[in-house]
Rosetta silent file (secondary structure, phi, psi, omega in degrees, C-alpha in Angstrom):
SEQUENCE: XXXXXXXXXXXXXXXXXXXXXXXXXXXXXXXXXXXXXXXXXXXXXXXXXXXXXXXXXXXXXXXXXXXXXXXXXXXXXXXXXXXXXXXXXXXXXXXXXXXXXXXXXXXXXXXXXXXXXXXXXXXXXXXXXXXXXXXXXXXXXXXXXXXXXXXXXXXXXXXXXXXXXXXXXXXXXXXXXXXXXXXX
SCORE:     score description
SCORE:     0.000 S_00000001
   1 L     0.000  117.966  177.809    0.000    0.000    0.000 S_00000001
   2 L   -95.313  145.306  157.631    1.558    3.324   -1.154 S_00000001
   3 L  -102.968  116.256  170.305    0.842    6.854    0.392 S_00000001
   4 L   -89.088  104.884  149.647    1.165    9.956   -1.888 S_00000001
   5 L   -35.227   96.329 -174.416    2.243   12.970    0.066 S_00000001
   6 L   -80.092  127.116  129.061   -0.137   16.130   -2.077 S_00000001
   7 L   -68.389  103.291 -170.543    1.954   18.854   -2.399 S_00000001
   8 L   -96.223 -152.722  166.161    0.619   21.960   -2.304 S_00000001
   9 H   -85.385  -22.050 -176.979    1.313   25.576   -3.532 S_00000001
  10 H   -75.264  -49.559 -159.749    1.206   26.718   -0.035 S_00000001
  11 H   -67.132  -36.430  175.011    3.821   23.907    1.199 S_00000001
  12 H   -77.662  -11.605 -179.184    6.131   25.505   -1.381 S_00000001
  13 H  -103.780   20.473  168.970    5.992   28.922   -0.808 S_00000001
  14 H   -80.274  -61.223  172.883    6.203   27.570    2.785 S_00000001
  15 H   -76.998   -3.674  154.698    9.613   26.307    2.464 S_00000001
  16 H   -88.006  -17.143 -173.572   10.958   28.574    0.429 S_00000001
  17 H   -96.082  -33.725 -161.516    9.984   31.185    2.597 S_00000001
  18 H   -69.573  -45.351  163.893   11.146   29.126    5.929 S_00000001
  19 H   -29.101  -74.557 -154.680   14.355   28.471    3.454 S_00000001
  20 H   -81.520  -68.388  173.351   15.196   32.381    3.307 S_00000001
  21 H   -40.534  -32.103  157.209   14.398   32.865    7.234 S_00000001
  22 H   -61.838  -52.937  162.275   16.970   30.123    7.809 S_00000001
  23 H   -37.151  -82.391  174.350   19.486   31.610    5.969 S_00000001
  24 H   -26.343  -74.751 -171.646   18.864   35.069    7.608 S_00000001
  25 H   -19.333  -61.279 -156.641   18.692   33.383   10.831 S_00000001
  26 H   -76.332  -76.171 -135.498   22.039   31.396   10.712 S_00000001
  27 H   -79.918  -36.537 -174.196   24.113   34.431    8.985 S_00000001
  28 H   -60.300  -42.786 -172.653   22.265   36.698   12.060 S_00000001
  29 H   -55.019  -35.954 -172.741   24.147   33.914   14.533 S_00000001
  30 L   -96.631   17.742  172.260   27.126   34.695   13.390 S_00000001
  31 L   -61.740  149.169  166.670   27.111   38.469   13.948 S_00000001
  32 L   -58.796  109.181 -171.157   29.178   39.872   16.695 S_00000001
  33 L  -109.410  135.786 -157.644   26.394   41.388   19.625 S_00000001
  34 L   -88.075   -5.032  178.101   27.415   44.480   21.746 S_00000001
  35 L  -164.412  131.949 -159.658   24.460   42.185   24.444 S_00000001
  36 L   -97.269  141.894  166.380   24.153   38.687   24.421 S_00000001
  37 L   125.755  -26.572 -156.951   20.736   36.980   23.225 S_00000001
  38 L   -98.135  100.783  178.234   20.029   40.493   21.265 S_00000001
  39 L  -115.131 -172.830 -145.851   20.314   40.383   17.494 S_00000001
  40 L   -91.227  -11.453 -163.426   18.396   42.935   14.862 S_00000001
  41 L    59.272   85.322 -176.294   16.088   39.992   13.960 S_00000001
  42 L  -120.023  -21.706  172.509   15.745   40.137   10.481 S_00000001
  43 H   -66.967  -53.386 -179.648   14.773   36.329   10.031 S_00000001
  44 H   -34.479  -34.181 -175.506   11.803   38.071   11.619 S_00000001
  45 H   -68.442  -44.307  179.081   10.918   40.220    8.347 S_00000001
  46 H   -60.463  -35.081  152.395   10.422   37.308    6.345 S_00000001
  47 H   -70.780  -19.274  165.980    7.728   36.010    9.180 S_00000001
  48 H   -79.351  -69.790  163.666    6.123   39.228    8.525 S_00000001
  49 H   -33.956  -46.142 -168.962    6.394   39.410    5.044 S_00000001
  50 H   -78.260  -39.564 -173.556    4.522   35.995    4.971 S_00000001
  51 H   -59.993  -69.986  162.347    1.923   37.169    7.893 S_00000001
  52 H  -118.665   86.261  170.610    0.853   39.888    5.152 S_00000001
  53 H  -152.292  -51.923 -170.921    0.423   38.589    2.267 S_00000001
  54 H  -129.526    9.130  151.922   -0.415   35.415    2.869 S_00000001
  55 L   128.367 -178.982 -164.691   -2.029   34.928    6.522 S_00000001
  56 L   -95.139    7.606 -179.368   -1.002   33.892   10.040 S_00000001
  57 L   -94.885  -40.855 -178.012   -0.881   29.931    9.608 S_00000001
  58 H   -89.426   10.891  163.693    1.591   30.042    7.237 S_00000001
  59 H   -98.353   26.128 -176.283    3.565   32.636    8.679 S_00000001
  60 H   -96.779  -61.271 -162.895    3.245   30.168   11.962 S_00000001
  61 H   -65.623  -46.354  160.377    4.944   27.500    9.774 S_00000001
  62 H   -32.908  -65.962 -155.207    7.668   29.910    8.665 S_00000001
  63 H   -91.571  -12.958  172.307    8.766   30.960   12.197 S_00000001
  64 H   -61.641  -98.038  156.758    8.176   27.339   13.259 S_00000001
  65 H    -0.164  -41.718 -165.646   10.325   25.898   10.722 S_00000001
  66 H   -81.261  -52.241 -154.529   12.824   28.735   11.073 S_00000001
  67 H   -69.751  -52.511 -154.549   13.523   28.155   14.928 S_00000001
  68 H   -69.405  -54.108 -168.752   13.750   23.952   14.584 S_00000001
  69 H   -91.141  -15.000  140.572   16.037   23.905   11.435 S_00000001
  70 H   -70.116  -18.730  152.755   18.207   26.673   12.275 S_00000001
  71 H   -56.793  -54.974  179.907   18.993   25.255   15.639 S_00000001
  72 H   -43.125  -58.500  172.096   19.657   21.607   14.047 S_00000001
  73 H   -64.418  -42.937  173.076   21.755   23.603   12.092 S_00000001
  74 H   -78.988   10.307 -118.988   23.330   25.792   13.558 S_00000001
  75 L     5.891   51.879 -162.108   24.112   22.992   16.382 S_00000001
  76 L  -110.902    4.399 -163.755   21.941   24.716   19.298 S_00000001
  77 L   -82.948  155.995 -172.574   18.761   22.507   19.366 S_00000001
  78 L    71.398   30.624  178.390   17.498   21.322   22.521 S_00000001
  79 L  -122.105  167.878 -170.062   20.221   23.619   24.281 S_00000001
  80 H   -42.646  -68.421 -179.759   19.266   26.978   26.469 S_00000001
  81 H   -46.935  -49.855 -176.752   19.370   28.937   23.411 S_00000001
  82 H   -69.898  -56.289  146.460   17.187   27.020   21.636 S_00000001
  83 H    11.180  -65.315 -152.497   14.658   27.140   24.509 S_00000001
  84 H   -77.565  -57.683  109.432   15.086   30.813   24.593 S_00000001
  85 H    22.972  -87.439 -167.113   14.500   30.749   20.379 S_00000001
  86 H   -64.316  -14.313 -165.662   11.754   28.802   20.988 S_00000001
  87 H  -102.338   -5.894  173.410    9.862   30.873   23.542 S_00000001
  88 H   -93.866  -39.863 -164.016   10.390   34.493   21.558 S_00000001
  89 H   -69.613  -47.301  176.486    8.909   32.393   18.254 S_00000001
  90 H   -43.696  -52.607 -160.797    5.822   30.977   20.500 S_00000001
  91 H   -75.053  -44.055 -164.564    5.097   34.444   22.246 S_00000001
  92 H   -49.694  -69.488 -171.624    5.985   36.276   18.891 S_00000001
  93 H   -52.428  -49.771 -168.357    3.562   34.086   16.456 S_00000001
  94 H   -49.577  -33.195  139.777    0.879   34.463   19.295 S_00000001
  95 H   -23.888  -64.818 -173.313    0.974   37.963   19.079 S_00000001
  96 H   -83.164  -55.345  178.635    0.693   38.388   15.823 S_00000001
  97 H   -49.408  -55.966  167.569   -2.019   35.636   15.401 S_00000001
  98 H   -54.526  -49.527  170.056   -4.175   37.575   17.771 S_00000001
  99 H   -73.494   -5.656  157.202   -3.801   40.826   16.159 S_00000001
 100 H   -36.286  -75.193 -162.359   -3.981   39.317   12.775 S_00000001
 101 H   -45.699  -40.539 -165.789   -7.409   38.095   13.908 S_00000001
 102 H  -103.710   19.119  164.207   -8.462   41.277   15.468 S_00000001
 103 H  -100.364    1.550 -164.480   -7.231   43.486   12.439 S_00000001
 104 H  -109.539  -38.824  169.369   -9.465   40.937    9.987 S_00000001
 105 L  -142.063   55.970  153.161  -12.691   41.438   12.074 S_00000001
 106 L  -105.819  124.484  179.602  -12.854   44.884   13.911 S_00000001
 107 L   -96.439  164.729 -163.654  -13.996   47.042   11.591 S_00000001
 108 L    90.351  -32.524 -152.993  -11.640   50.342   11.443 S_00000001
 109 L  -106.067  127.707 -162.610   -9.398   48.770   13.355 S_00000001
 110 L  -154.859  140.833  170.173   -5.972   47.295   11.155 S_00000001
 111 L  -120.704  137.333  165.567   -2.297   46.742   11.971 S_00000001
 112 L   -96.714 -149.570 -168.917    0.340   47.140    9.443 S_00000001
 113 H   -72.196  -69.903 -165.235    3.932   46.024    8.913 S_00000001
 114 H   -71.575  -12.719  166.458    4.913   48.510   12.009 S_00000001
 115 H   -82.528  -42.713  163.384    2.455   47.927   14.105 S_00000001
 116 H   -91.731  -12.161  150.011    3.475   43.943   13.726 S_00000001
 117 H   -77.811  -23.249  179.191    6.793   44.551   13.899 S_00000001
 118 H   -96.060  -20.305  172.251    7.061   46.206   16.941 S_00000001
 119 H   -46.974  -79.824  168.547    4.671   43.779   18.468 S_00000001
 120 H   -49.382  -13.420  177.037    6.240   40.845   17.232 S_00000001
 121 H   -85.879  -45.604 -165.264    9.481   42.108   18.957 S_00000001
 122 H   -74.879  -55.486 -128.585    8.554   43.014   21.986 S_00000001
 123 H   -88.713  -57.562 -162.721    5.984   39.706   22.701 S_00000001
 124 H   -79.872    4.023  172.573    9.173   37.643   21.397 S_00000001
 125 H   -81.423  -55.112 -165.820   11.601   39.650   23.838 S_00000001
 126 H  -101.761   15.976  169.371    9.588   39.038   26.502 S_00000001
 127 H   -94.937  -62.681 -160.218    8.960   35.292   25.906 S_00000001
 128 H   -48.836  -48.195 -150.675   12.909   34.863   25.562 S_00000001
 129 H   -81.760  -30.113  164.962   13.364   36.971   28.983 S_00000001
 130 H   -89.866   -3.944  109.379   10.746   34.886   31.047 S_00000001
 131 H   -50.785  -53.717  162.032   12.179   31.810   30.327 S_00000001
 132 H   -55.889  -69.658 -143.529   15.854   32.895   30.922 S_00000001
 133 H   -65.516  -56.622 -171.578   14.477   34.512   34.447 S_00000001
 134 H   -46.217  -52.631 -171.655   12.044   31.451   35.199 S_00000001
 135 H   -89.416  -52.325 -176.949   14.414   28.403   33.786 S_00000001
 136 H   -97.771  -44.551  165.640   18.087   29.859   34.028 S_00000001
 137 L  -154.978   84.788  163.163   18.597   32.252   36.165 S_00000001
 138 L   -24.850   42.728 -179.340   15.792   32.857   38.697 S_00000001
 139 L  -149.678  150.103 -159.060   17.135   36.114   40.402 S_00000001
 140 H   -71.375  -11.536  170.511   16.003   38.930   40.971 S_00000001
 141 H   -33.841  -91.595 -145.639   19.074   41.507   39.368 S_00000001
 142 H   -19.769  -43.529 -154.596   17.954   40.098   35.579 S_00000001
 143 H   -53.236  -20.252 -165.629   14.462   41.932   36.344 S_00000001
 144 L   -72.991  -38.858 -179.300   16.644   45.404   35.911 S_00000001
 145 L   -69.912  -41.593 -145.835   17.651   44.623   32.225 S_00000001
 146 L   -63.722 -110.290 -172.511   13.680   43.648   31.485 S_00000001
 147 L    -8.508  -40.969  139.104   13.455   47.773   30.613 S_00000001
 148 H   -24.552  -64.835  174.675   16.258   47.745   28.715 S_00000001
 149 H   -43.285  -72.556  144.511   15.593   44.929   26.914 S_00000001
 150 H   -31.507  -62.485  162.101   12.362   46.310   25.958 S_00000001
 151 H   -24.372  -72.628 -170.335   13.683   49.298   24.611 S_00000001
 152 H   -34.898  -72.831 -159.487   16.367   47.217   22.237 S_00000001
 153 H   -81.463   -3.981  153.415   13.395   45.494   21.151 S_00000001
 154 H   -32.162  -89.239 -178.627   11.153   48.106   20.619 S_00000001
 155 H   -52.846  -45.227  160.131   13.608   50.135   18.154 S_00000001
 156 H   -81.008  -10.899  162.635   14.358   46.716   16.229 S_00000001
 157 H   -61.742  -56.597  146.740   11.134   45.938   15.740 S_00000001
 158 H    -3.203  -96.246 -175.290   10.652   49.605   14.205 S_00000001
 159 H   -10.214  -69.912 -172.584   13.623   48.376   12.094 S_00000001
 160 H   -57.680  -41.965  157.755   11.835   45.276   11.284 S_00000001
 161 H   -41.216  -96.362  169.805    8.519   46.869   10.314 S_00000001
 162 H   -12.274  -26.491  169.842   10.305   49.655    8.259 S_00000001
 163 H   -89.131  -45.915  161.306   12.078   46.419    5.937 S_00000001
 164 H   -43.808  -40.302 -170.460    9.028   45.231    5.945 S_00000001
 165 H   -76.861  -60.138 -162.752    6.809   47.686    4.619 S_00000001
 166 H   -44.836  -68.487 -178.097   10.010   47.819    2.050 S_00000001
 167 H   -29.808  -82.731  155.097    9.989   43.982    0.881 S_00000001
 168 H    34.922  -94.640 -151.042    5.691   45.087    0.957 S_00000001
 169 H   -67.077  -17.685  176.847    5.819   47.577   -1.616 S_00000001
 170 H   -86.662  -28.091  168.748    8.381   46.104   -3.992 S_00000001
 171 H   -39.678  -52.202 -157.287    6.542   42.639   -3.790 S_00000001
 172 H   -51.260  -73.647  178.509    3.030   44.850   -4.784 S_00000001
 173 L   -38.546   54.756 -177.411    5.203   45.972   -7.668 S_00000001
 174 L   -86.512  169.788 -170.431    6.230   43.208   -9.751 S_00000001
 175 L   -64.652  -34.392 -171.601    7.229   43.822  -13.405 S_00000001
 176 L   -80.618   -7.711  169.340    3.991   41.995  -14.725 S_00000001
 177 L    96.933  -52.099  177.134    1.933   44.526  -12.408 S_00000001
 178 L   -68.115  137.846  171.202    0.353   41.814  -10.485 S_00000001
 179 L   -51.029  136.621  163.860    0.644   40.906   -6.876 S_00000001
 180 L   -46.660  -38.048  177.212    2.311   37.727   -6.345 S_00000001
 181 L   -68.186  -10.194 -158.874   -0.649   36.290   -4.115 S_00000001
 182 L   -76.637  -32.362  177.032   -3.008   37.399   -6.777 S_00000001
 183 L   -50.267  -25.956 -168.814   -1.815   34.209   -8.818 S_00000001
 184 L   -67.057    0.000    0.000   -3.075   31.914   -5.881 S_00000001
């Protein structure tokens, strides 16, 4: 008895997108950081990028994807870091899925690239940072940085929004004039 795996259009522009967030990711690891744990997040744009255009499950599978197979790769999974990884992508996507939801049916009410970029930063900042206090190092000093922290991610999320919006408008613009999603 054979099983055929369907492939869809979505699983490819899944893994092509989780592909290019891997990359980022990995290339992000091996930047130098003036504070450790805090990089510009840039893998992050590409979870955005997917979030609007083409919805929050598959920009779930994108940051999912991104966190398991750049640890495997980079050789961090199942280690603190990966943990810490995993608990900014969890708070991050959760974020964003709720304000997804409540930008699709309040009417008037809509978040853009900068509005989910700064979101997505802080909600995954403060996943990473409550897991490092709770799980690693339970005292109370760390709590002093939590403001800090915030800040950092505050202004890269800005960042990330602001790349975002960029990718955005040159996607809308393709040479044939059509959106890419319009094709789906």
């Amino acid at each position: 008895m054979s099983h055929t795996i369907q492939t869809t259009r979505d699983d490819y522009l899944i893994a092509g997108f989780a592909a290019l967030a891997i990359t980022i990711h990995i290339a992000e690891s091996a930047l130098p950081s003036p504070l450790p744990g805090i990089k510009p997040g840039l893998a992050n744009v590409v979870t955005l990028v997917v979030l609007c255009r083409y919805g929050w499950q598959m920009a779930a599978w994108v940051s999912l994807l991104r966190v398991l197979v750049g640890s495997i790769l980079i050789g961090t999974f199942l280690s603190p870091t990966f943990f810490l990884s995993a608990a900014g992508a969890f708070a991050s996507i959760s974020v964003l899925g709720l304000l997804f939801a409540l930008s699709r049916t309040l009417p008037g009410w809509a978040v853009g690239p900068m509005g989910y970029g700064v979101a997505a930063a802080l909600a995954h900042m403060s996943g990473q940072f409550w897991v490092a206090y709770v799980v690693f190092v339970p005292h109370s000093g760390l709590l002093t940085l939590y403001p800090l922290l915030m800040t950092l991610a505050a202004v890269l999320g800005i960042v990330s929004g602001l790349l975002t919006r960029i990718v955005l408008a040159r996607l809308n613009n393709t040479p044939s004039g059509k959106r890419l999603s319009d094709s789906r």
